[in-house]
N, C-alpha and C positions, 0 to 999 in steps of 0.2 A: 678597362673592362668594356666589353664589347657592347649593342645595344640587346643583341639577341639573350647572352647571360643573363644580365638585367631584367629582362620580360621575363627570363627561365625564372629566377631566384624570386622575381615577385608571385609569379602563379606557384609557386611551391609554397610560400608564405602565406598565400592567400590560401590553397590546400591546407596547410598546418591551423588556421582559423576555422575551417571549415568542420575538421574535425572535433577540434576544441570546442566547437558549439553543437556538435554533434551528441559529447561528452557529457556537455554541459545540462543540455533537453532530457538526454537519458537521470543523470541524476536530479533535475526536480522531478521527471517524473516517479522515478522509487520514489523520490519523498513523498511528493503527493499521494502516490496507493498507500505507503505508510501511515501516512498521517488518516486517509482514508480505512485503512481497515483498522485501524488501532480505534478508532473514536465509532466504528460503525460495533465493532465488539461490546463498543460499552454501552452505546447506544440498544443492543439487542436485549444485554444483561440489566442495563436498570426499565426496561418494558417489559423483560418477561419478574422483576420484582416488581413491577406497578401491576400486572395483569394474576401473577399466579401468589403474590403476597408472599414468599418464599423465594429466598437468597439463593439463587444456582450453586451448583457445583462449579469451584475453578480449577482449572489447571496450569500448573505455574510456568510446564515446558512448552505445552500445546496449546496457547492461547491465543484470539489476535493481538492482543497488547502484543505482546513479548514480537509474533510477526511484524506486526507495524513499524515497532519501534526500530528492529534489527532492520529496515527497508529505509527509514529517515536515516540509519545511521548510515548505512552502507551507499542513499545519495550522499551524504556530505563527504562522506570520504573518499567520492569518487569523484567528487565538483575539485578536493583538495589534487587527487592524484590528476586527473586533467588538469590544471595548472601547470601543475608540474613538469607532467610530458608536455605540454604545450612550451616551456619554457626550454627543457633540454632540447626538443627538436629545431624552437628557434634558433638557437647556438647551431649545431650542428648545420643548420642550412646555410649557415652565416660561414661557418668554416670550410664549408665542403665536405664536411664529412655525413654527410644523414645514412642513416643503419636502420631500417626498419627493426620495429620490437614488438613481438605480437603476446607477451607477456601480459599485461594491463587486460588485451582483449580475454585472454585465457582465465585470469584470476577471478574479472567480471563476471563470466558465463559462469564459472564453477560455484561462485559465491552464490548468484541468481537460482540458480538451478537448487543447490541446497537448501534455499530459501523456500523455491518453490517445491521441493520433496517434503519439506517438514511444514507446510502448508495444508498437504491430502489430508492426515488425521484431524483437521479443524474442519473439513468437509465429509469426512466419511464415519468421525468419532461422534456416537449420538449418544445423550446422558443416559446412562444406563439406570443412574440412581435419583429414575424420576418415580413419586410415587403413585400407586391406581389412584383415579378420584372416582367419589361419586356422587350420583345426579344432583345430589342439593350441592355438593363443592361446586362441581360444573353451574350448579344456576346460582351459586354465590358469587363466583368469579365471573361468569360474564354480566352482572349486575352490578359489580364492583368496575370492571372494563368499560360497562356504558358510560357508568356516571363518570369517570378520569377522562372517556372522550369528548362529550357534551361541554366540558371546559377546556380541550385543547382544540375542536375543532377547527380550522380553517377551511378557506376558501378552496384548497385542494387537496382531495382527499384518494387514499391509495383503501384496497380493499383486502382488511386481513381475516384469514380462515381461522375459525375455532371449532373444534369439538360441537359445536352447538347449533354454527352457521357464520354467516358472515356479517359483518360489519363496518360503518366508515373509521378510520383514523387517520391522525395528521400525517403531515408531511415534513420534512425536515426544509 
């Protein structure tokens, strides 16, 4: 084997790694937004049952759980399928024979993309089955709001809008 093959087959190998961690960055990141909109969902729903004292409406298709979760799973199973191709392409570079396969890239994007179409309705679906309040619920509720802030305060505080005006509350 010549020394020039040698350099070839090593810079393709090192390409074949490059990719695989390429693969690899993209599936923790799904997981991560997974994991982040799955827990930021429950996060919004146990605050608006601390603030309006009233169990929201769920939805079992269009939820962020169900989002979330479907983004953890589809990183791991795309940390599993980059091994994988990471592993046939090593063989193949080894034989001489590598065949690009732009399948993996195609399955990703369609998967993502479906992900992100059944995503819209969690940002354009507003609870329809909220019901009117009035001014004494409103000044029971933000009274009920004060007092749950007053004991989670922290040192950093974000500013949320009500009906009534604003207010300080924690930070995660």
């Amino acid at each position: 084997m010549s020394q020039n093959s040698k350099i070839d087959r090593q810079r393709e190998h090192q390409a074949n790694e490059r990719t695989f961690l390429a693969w690899l960055r993209t599936s923790i990141a799904l997981i991560g937004f997974g994991f982040a909109i799955a827990r930021f969902g429950l996060f919004l729903r146990q605050l608006n049952l601390a603030v309006t004292r009233q169990q929201a409406p769920t939805r079992s298709l269009f939820s962020s759980e169900v989002l979330g979760v479907s983004l953890v799973v589809l990183g791991i199973v795309t940390i599993a399928w980059a091994a994988w191709r990471y592993n046939r392409v090593f063989w193949q570079i080894e034989r001489g024979d590598y065949r690009s396969d732009r399948f993996m890239v195609w399955v990703i994007t369609v998967i993502v993309t479906l992900l992100g179409m059944l995503s819209l309705p969690l940002l354009l679906w507003r609870d329809r089955q909220t019901q009117p309040t009035t001014p004494d619920s409103d000044r029971l509720q933000l009274q009920n709001s004060r007092s749950l802030l007053k004991r989670y305060r922290s040192r950093k505080s974000i500013i949320l809008q009500t009906k009534l005006g604003k207010f300080d509350c924690w930070t995660l």
